[in-house]
N, C-alpha and C positions, 0 to 999 in steps of 0.2 A: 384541523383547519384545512382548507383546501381553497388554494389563490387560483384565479383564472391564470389563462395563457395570455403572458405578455405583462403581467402584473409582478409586483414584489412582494417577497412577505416577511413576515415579522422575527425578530432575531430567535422567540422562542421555537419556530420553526427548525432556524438555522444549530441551534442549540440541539434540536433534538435529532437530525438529519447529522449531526457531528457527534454525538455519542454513538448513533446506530454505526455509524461505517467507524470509528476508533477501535470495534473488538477485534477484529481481524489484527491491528497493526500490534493492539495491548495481547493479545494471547499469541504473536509471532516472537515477540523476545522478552516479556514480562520474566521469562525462565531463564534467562540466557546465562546469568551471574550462578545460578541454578546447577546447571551443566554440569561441573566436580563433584557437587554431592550424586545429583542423579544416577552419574557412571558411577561410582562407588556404591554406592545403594541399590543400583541395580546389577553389581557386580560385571559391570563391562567395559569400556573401554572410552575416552573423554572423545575419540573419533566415532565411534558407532552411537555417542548420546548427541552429535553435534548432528544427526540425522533428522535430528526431530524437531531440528530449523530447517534444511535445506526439503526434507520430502515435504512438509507441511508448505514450504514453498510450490515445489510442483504439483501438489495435490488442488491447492488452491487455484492454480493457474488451467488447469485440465477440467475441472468441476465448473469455475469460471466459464467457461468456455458454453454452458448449456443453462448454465442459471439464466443470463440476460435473455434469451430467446422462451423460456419458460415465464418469465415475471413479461416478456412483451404477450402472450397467449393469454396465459391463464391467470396474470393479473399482478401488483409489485406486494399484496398484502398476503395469500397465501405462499408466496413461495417464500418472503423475508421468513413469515411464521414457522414454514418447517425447518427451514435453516436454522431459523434457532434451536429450535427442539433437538436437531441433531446434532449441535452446537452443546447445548447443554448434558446431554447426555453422555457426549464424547470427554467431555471435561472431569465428569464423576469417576467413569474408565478410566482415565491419566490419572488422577488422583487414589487411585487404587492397585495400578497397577503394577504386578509383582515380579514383570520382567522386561527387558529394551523392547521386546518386540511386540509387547501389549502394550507397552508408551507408546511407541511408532505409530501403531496403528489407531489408540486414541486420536495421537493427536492431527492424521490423516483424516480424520471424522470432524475433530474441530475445526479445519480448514476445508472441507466439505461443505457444514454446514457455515461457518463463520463468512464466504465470498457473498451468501447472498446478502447480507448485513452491509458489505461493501458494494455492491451493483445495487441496490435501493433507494442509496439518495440520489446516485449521481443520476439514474433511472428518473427520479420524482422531479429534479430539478429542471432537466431538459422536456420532461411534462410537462411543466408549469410556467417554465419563463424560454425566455429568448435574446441571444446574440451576447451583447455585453453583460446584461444583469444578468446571466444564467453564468457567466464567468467569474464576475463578481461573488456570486454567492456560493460557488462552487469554491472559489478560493476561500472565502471563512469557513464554508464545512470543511475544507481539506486543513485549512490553520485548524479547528477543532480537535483533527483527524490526527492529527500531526504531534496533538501533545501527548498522545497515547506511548508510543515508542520513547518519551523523553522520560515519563513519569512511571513508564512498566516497571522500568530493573529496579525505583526506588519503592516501589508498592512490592514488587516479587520480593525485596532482598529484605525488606521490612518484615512479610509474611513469611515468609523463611526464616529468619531470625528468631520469632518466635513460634512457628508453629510448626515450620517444616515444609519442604518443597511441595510437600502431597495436598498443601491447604492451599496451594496458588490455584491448582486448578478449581478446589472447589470453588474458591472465590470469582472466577472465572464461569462458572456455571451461575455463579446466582446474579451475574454482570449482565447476563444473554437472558435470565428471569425477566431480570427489572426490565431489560430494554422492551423484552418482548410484553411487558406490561404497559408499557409504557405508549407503547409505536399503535397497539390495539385498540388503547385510548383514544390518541392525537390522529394519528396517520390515517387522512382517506385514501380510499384507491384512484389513481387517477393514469392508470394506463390508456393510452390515445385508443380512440372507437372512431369509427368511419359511418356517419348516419346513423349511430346508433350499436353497430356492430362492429364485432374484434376482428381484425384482421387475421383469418386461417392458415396454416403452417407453410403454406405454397406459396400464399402472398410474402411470409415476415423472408421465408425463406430465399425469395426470388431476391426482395430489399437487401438484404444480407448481404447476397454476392453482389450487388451493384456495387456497395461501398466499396469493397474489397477491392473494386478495378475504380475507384475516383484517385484522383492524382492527391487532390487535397485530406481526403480522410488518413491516406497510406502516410502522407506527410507527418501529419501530428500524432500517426500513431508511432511513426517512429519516434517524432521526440518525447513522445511519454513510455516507450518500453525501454527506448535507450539509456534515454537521460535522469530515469528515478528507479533503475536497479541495480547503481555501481553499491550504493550502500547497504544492499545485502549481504556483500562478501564480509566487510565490515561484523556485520554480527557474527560472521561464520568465524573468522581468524584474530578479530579484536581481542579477544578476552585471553585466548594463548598470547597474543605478543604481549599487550599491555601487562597483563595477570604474570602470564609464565614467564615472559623474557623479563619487561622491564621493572617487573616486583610493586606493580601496585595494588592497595588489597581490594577486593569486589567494591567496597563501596566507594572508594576511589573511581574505580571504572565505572562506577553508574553515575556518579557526576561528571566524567568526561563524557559518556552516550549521552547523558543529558546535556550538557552542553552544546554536543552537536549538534542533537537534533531540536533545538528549540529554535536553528537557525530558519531551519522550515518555516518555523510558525509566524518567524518576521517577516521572511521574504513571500510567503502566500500573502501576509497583510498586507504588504507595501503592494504586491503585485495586482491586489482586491480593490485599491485605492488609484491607481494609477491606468489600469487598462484600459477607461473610457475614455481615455484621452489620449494615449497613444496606441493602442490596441494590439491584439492578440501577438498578431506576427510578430513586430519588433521585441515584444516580453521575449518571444521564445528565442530570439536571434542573441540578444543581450543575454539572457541565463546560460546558451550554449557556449558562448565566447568566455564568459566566465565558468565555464565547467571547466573545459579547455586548459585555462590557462590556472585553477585549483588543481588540478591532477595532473600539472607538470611540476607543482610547489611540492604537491607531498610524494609524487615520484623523487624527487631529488632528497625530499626528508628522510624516506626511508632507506638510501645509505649508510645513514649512520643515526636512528629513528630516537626521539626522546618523547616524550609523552605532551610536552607542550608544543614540537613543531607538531605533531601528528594530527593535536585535537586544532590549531587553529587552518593548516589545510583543510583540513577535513569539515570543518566550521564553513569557511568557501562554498567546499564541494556542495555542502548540504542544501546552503543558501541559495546557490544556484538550482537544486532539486526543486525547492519553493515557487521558484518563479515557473520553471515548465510546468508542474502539477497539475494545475487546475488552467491552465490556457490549451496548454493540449489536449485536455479531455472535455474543455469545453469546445472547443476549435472542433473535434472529431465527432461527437454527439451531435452535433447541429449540422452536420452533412448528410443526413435522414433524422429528424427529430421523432419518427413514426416508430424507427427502431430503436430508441435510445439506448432501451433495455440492453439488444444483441449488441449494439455498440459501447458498450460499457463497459459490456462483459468480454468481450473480444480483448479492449484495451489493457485489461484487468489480466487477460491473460496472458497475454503477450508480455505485460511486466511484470509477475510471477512466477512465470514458464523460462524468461532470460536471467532471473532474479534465483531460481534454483537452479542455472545452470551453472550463474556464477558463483552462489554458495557452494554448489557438490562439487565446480572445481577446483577454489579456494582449500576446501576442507579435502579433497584427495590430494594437495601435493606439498613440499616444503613448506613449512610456515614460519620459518626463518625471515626476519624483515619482508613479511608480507609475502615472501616466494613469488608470485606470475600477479600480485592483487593489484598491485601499482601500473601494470601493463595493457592487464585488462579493462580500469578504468579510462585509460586512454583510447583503448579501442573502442569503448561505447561512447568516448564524449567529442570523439570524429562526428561516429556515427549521428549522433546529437544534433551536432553544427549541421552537418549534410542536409538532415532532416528539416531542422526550421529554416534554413535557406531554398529548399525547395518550397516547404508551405510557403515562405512570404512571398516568392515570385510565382505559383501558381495559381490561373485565372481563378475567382469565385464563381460558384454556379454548376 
């Protein structure tokens, strides 16, 4: 199906624009309960297996970085396609593979291929609509988006259970099948043409740096790099404190990640239902303020950390993550809607690229009560606040 510009469309759209961008998030910690056996099975080390979240973070975020300007050229239906292919492929590898550093490098290849899966809708969406409904629908694809991370570790820990870490990924390969069946079917191209023609790598390239120097685009790219990658370290250190310190068994710990993260999935809703009326800015000034003031609650929890102050801080923090989401990365897309693509993927990587720096520091230092994780979440959710206060006082235009 393919809606005009300036149009809305229909939820089976939105359904299917919410499966494609969920593989990235379901193949980032699907494994994560995972971890103990991996380092055992692969004979190495629960630090050198906790690798294969944080590099697949920055791998994602580096690759990000070229996808958006490639799907803006040469179109958002070939490039999703190879991404998955390479997506799929890389999955088979991790599911075979006979030592850490042919995991690693799997799974470098499934975050590779898996960013274009995520640069696609939010690409298709800023194609097709405009201002608030482009917000709106960006928030149910990102609620969609969002249930993937809730329901990974209870599909991984399930597949695992029965069949062994090695079948997550195949099962992971045949997720990027379907989609990519799926998208082939439904999905038309609808990269922006000018009179008929694609705009040349000089022109997207010229648009690119403009963004780069608008006051408003730098605004909401800070609220979306800052303020949605405190809860990477989370994956990185969770499972040691919860698992190894406070003694709860995996599947324990995957209804507390779920729990957290299904906060997302309310506050993208409420944020979906409410922006046409109070609009963009204020969501993100409001989400900031409550980052803020969540990561001063579970700063102070984790003094002496128990698993129910931790998960309903952290319930907060999440919640707050919901509401910036998809207002920031509508907010920044619609600053050139020519390049959505390059802006997408900019966005994308910006919060993948701060998202494994804060997992590989998390994971290189003490993980005693969190070590530096509670500190660091305050420095980004300054950074946060800073950011939507400059968007809502900077002119439009």
């Amino acid at each position: 199906m393919q809606a005009g510009k300036g149009t809305t469309v229909d939820w089976r759209f939105i359904v299917m624009l919410g499966l494609m961008a969920a593989i990235s998030p379901l193949s980032m910690s699907i494994h994560v309960q995972s971890i103990p056996a991996i380092a055992r099975d692969l004979e190495t080390s629960y630090r050198n297996a906790q690798f294969t979240v944080s590099l697949f973070l920055f791998t994602f975020a580096f690759v990000q970085f070229f996808v958006g300007p490639l799907s803006d050229r040469l179109g958002r239906r070939p490039v999703l396609f190879g991404g998955l292919t390479v997506f799929a492929c890389a999955s088979l590898l991790a599911a075979l593979a006979p030592s850490i550093e042919i995991m690693i490098a799997a799974r470098m290849l499934q975050a590779a291929g898996g960013c274009a899966a995520l640069v696609t809708p939010r690409a298709v969406i800023q194609d097709r609509l405009t201002g608030m409904e482009a917000a709106r629908i960006l928030g149910l694809v990102s609620m969609i988006q969002s249930t993937a991370p809730i329901i990974a570790p209870v599909i991984g820990g399930t597949i695992d259970a029965a069949f062994g870490w090695h079948a997550i990924f195949l099962a992971l390969g045949l997720y990027a099948i379907g989609i990519g069946v799926m998208t082939g079917l439904k999905l038309a191209e609808s990269r922006p043409t000018e009179g008929g023609k694609v705009a040349g790598w000089d022109v997207i390239l010229r648009r690119y740096w403009a963004i780069l120097q608008h006051r408003r685009f730098l605004a909401y790219a800070g609220v979306f790099s800052l303020g949605t990658t405190g809860y990477f370290g989370f994956l990185t250190n969770g499972p040691a404190v919860l698992i190894g310190d406070l003694g709860l068994a995996p599947w324990q710990f995957s209804i507390v990640l779920g729990t957290i993260c299904i906060q997302f999935v309310l506050s993208a809703y409420i944020a979906s239902l409410v922006v046409a009326r109070v609009g963009i800015d204020l969501i993100l000034v409001v989400g900031s303020v409550l980052q803020v003031l969540s990561v001063l609650a579970f700063w102070a929890i984790t003094f002496s950390p128990t698993a129910i102050g931790i998960t309903i801080t952290l319930c907060a923090f999440t919640f707050s993550n919901g509401l910036l989401f998809a207002n920031a990365l509508a907010g920044a897309t619609a600053v050139d809607p020519r390049i959505a693509g390059s802006a997408a993927s900019l966005l994308g990587s910006l919060q993948f690229g701060i998202g494994g720096v804060v997992a590989l520091t998390v994971a290189s230092l003490p993980m005693t009560n969190f070590g530096p994780y509670p500190l660091i979440l305050f420095v980004l959710a300054i950074g946060t606040l800073v950011s939507a206060v400059i968007a809502l006082r900077s002119p439009r235009g």
